[in-house]
C-alpha positions as CSV (number, residue, x, y, z in Angstrom):
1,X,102.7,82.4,62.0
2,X,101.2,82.9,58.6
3,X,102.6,86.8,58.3
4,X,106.1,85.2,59.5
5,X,106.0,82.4,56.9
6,X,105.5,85.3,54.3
7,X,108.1,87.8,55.5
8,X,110.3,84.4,55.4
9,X,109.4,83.4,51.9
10,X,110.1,87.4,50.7
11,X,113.3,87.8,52.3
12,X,115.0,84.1,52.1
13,X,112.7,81.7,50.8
14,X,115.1,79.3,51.1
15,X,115.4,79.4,54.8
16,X,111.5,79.0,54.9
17,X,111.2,74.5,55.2
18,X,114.7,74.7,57.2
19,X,113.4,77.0,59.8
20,X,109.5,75.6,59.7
21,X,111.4,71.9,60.9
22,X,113.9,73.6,63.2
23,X,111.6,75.2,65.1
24,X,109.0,72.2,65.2
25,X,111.9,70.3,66.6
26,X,112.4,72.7,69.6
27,X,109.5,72.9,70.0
28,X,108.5,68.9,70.5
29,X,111.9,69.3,72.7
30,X,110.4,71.2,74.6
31,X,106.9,69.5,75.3
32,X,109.0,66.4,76.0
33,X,111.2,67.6,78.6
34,X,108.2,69.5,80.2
35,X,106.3,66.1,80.2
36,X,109.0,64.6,82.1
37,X,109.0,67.4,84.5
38,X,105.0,67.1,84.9
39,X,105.1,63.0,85.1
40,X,107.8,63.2,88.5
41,X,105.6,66.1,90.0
42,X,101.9,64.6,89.5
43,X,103.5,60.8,90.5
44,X,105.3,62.9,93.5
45,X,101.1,64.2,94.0
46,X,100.3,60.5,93.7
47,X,102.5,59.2,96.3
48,X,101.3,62.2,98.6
49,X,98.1,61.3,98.1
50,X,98.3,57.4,98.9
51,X,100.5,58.0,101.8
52,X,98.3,60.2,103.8
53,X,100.3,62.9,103.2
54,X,98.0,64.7,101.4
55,X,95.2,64.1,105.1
56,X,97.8,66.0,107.1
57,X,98.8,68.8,104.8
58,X,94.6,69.4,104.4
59,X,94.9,69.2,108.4
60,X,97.8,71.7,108.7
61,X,95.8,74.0,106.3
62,X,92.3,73.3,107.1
63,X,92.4,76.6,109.6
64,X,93.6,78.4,106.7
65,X,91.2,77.4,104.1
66,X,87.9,77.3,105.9
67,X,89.0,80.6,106.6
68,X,89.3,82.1,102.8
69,X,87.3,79.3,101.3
70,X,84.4,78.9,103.7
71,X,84.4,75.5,102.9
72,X,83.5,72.7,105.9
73,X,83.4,69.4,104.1
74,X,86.4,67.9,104.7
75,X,87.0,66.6,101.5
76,X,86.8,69.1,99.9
77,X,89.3,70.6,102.1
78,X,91.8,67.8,101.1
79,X,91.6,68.2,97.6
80,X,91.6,72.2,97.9
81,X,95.0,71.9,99.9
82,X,96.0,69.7,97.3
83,X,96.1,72.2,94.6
84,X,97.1,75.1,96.3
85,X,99.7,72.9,97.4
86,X,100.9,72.0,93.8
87,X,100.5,75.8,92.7
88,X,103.0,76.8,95.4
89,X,105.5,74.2,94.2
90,X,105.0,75.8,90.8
91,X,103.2,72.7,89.0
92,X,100.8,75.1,87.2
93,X,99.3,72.8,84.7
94,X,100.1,69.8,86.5
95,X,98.2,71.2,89.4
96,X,95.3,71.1,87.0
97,X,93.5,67.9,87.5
98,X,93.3,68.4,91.5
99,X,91.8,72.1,90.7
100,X,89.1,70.3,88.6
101,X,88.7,68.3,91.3
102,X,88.3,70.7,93.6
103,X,85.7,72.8,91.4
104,X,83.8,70.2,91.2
105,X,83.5,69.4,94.7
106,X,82.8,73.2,95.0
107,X,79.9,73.1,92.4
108,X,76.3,73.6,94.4
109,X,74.8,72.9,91.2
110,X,73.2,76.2,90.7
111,X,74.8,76.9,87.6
112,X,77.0,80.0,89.2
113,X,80.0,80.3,90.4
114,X,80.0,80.5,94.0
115,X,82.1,82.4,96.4
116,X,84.3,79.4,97.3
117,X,85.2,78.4,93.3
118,X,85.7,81.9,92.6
119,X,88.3,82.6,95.6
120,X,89.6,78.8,94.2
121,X,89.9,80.3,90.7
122,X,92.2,84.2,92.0
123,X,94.4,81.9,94.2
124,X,95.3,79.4,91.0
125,X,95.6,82.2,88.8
126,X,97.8,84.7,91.5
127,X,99.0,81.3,93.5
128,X,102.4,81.9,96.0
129,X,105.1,79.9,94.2
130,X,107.4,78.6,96.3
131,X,109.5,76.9,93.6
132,X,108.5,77.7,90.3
133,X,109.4,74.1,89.1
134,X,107.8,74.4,85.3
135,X,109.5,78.3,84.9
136,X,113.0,76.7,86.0
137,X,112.1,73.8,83.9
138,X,111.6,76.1,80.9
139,X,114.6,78.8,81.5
140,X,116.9,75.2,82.2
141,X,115.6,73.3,78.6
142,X,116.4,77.0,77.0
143,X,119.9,77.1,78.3
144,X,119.7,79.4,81.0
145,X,123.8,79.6,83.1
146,X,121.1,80.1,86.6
147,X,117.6,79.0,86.1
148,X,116.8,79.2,89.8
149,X,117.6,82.4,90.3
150,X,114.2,83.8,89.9
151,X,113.3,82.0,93.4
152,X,113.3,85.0,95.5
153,X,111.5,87.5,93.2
154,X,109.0,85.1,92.4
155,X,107.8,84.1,95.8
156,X,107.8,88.0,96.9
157,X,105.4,88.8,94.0
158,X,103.1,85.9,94.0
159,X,102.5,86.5,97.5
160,X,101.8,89.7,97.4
161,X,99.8,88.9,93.7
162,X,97.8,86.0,96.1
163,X,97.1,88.3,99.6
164,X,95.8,91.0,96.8
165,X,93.4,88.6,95.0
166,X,91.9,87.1,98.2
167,X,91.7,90.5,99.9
168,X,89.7,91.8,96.6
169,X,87.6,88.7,96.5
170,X,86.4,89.2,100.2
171,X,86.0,93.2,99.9
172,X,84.0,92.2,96.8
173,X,82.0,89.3,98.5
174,X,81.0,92.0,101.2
175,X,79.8,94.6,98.9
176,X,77.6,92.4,97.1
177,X,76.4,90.8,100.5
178,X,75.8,94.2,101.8
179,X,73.8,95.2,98.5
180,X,71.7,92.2,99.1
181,X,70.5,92.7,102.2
182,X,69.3,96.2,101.8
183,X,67.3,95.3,98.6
């Protein structure tokens, strides 16, 4: 920002307090119309939650997680389908509060990350976006003629970004376990 501000000030220094105050406006534009879009989704979460909702989706993917989380507490379960659930509809930082919720109900207290946070933390970073709300939300506010049209591309690499990361973490998992038991 600082080398930018210079380059300014050498080749129009008059631009320099014009441009600084145009782009702090777009750029509070922008924070404000991405707030709106995270205050529908995470009261949308809300409403999920309080209605049960968010019991049956954790029973329609509690197959699913114990499977790649190896996680049994029920709970936990819920909150885990919770966030992956919010990735997928592209909620990415709204999504956050349920993924600390979920680390923490992952957390044995030993200090380390365990298998179960570390699977949690590849499918939040790789997650399967259904509908990249926030990205749409962005290329919309930025004037984009179709900002859904990166729909399709988006779900085929995130899934293929998501099967990768929990395939890895497994193989991984399986290494180390295999190392263990022959020391």
């Amino acid at each position: 920002m600082l080398f930018s501000i210079f380059v300014l000030l050498v080749t129009n220094p008059s631009a320099v307090l014009s441009e600084m105050i145009g782009a702090s406006t777009d750029a509070l534009k922008l924070c404000i119309e991405l707030c709106a879009i995270y205050a529908v989704w995470l009261g949308i979460m809300q409403l999920v939650e309080a209605s049960g909702l968010a019991e049956k989706l954790a029973k329609l993917l509690r197959p699913l997680i114990k499977k790649i989380f190896r996680v049994e507490d029920k709970e936990t379960q819920k909150i885990i389908a919770m966030n992956v659930s919010a990735n997928m509809l592209g909620l990415g930082n709204a999504a956050t509060p349920m993924g600390i919720r979920a680390m923490q109900a992952l957390d044995d207290k030993s200090g380390k990350a365990n298998f179960a946070m570390i699977t949690l933390i590849v499918i939040n970073a790789t997650s399967i976006q259904l509908l990249p709300t926030t990205v749409i939300g962005l290329r919309q506010a930025c004037g984009s003629t179709n900002p859904a049209d990166i729909i399709f591309p988006t779900l085929l690499v995130t899934f293929f970004t998501t099967a990768l990361g929990i395939f890895l973490v497994h193989t991984i998992d399986r290494i180390i376990n295999k190392k263990r038991r022959k020391s």
